[in-house]
C-alpha positions as CSV (number, residue, x, y, z in Angstrom):
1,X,-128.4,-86.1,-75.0
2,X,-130.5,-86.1,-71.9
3,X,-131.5,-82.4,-72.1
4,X,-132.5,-83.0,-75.8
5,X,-134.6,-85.8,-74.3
6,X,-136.4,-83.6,-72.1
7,X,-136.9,-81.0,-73.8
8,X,-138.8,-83.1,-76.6
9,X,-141.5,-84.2,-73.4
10,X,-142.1,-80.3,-73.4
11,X,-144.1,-80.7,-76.8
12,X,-147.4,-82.5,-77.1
13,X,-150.2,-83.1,-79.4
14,X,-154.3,-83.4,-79.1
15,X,-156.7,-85.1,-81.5
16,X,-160.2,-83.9,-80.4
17,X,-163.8,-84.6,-81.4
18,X,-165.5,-81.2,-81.5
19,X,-168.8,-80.8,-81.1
20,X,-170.4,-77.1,-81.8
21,X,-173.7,-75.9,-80.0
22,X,-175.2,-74.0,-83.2
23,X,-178.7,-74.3,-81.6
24,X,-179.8,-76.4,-84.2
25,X,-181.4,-79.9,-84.2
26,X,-178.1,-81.7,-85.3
27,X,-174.6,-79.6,-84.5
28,X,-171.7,-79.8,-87.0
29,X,-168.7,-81.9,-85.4
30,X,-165.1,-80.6,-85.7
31,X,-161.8,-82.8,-86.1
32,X,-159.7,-80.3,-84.0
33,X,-155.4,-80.4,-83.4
34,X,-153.3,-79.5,-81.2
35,X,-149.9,-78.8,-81.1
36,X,-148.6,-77.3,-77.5
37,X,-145.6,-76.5,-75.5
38,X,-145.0,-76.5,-71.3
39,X,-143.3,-73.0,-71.0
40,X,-142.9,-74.5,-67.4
41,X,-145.3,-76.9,-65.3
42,X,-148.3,-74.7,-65.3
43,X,-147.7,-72.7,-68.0
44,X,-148.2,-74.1,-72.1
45,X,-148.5,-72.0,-74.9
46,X,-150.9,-74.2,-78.2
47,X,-151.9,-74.1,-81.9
48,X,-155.0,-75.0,-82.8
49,X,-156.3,-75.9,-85.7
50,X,-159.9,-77.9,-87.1
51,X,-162.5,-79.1,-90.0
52,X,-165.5,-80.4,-90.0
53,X,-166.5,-83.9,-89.4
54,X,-170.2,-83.8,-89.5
55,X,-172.6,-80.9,-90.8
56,X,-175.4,-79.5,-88.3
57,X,-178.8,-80.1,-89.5
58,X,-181.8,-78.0,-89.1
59,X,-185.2,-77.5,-90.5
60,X,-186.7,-74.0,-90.6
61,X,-190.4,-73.6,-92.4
62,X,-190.0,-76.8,-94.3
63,X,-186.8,-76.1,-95.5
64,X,-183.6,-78.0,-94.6
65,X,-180.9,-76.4,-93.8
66,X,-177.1,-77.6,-93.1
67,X,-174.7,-75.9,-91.6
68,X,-170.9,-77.1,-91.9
69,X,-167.6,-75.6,-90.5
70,X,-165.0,-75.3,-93.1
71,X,-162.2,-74.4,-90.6
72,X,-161.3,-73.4,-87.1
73,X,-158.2,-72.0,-85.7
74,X,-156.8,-70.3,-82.7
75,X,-153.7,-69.7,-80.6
76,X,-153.6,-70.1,-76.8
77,X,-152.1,-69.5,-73.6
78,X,-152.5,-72.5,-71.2
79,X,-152.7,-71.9,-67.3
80,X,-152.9,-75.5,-66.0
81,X,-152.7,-76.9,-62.3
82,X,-152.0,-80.8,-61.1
83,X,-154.5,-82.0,-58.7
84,X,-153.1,-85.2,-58.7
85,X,-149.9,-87.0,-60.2
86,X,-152.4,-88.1,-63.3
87,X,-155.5,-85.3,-63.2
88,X,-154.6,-81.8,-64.3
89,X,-157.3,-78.6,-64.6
90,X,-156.6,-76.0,-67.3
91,X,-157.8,-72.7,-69.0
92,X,-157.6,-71.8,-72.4
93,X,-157.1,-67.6,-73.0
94,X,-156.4,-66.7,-77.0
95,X,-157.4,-65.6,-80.2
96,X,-159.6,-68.1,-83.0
97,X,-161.0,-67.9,-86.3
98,X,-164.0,-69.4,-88.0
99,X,-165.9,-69.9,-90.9
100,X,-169.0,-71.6,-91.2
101,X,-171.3,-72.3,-94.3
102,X,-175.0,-72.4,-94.1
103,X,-176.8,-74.1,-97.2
104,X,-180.6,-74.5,-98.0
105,X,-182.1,-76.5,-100.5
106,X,-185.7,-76.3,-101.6
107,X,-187.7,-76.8,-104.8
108,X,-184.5,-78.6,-106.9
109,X,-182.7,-75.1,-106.2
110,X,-180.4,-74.3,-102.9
111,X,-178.8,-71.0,-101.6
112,X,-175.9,-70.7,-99.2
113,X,-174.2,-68.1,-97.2
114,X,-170.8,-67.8,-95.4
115,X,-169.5,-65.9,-92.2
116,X,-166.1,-65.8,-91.9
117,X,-164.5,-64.0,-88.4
118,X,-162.4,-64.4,-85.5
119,X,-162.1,-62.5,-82.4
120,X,-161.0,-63.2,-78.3
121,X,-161.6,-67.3,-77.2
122,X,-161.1,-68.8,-74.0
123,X,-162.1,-72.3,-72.2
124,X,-161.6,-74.5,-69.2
125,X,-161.1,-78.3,-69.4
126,X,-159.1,-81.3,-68.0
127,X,-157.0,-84.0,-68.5
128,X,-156.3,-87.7,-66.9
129,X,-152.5,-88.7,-68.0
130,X,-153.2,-92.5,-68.5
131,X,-149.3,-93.0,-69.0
132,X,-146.8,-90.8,-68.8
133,X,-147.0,-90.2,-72.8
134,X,-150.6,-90.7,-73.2
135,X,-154.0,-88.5,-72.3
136,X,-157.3,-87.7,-72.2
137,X,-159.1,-84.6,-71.9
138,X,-162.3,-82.6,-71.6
139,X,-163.1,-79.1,-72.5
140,X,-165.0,-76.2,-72.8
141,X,-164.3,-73.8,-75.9
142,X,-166.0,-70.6,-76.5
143,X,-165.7,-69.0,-80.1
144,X,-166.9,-65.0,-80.0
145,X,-170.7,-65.9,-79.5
146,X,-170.1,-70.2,-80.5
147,X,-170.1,-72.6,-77.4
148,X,-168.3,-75.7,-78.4
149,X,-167.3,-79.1,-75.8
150,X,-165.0,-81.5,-77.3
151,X,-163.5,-84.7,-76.1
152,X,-160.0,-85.4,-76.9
153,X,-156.5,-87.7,-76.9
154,X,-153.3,-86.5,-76.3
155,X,-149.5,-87.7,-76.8
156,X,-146.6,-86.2,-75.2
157,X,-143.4,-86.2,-78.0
């Protein structure tokens, strides 16, 4: 029963605010989760997955423009190293997909566009354990040519 027990703390789970640098006026927001395993104490292998919260807003001759991320994805190897007992550094090294959509609206008519792709992603972050269950976290996400910071909670299982 005790090994069962322990090997349950080896998953965890993130909820993360997600903001993406679109060099625009307003950037879209992402709801991004997390679902991760510690292969060993500096090793964690995660699923990501995300949607959009907020849409980016821009203005370009006149003509505003949104731009929204319908979803985000990616799969991750996790290097991570304990400073302290509660304050951990990490890197992120993977594969992720987006798509975004990009509409216009001008003159009672609008046009959009999509761009769907996915190639290599990486990041650094870290995290403050304020309990042995609970923590918070900071990172660093780049998307093929996307930069992207988000701010999240975690919850060991």
């Amino acid at each position: 029963m005790g090994a069962t027990a322990a090997q349950a703390q080896n998953f965890y789970g993130e909820l993360a605010y997600q903001s993406i640098d679109a060099d625009l006026n307003s950037n879209p927001a992402v709801l991004r989760a997390t679902l991760g395993y510690d292969m060993s104490p500096n090793l964690a292998v995660e699923g990501m997955i995300g949607t959009s919260l907020t849409e980016g807003k821009e203005t370009v001759s006149g003509i505003p423009v949104k731009l929204k991320i319908s979803n985000l994805w990616g799969v991750y190897v996790k290097p991570k190293m304990k400073v302290t007992d509660s304050f951990e550094l990490f890197g992120r090294f993977g594969y992720a997909g987006m798509k975004a959509t990009a509409t216009a609206s001008a003159f009672g008519q609008s046009a959009s566009a999509s761009e769907d792709g996915s190639d290599v992603s990486y990041g650094v972050g870290a995290s403050y354990a304020i309990s042995p269950q609970m923590s918070i976290s900071a990172d660093f996400m780049k998307y093929d040519d996307v930069d992207a910071f988000a701010i999240s909670f975690g919850f060991k299982f």
